[in-house]
C-alpha positions as CSV (number, residue, x, y, z in Angstrom):
1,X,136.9,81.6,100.1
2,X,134.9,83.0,97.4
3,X,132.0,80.8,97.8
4,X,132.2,81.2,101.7
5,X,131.9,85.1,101.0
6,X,128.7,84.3,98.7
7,X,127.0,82.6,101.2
8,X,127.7,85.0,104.2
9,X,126.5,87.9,101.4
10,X,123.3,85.5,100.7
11,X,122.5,84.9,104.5
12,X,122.9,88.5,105.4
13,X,120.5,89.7,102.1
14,X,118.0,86.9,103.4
15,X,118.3,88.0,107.3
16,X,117.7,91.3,105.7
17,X,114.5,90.2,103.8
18,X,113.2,88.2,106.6
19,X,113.6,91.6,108.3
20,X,112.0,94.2,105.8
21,X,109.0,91.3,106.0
22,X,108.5,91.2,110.0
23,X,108.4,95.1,109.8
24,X,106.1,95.4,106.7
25,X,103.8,92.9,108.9
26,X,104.1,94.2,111.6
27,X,103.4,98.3,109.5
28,X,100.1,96.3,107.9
29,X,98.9,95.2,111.3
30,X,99.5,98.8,112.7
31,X,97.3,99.8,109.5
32,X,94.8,97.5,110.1
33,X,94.2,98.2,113.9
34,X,93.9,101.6,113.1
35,X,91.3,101.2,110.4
36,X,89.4,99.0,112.6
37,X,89.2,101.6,115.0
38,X,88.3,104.1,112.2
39,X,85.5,102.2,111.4
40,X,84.2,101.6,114.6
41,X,84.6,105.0,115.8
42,X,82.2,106.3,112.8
43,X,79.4,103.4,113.4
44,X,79.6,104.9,116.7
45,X,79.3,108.2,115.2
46,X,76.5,107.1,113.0
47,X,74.2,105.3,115.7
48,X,75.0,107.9,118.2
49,X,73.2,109.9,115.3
50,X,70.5,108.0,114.4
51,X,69.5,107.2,117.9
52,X,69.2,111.3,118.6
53,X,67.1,111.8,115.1
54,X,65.1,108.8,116.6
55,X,64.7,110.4,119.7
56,X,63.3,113.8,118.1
57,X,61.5,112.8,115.5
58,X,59.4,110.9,118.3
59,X,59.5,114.0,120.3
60,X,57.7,116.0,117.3
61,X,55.9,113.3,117.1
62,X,54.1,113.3,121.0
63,X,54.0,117.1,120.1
64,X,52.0,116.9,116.7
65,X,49.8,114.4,118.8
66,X,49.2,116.5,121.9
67,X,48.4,119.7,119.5
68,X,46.0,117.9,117.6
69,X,44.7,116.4,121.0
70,X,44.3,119.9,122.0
71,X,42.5,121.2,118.7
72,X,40.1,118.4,118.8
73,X,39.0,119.1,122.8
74,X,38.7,122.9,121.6
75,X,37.0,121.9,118.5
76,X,34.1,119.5,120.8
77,X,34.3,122.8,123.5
78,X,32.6,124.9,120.7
């Protein structure tokens, strides 16, 4: 009787175990997902970013071009 009690009391604390692992799996996995979508989120962010610095610093650029485009037909005017 004792040793049937024992190992009722052993399966239950190992059901329980194999429990507490499938939900701290499944809490990392959660984790994990969301951090993944952290990270992509900010590259996102980040080459969203760089792509608009990209864009003006070509814009200023064309602009310090065209102004010294101008300067120089003004200059050959006089």
């Amino acid at each position: 009787m004792q040793i049937e009690a024992s190992q009722k009391r052993e399966q239950a604390l190992m059901k329980i175990k194999a429990e507490s692992d499938e939900a701290t799996s499944k809490r990392e996995q959660l984790f994990m997902d969301h951090e993944l979508k952290r990270q992509k989120m900010l590259l996102d962010a980040q080459t969203a970013l760089n792509q608009e610095k990209m864009k003006t610093d070509i814009n200023k650029e064309i602009a310090s071009l065209e102004a010294f485009e101008r300067r120089e037909l003004e200059f050959q005017q006089l």
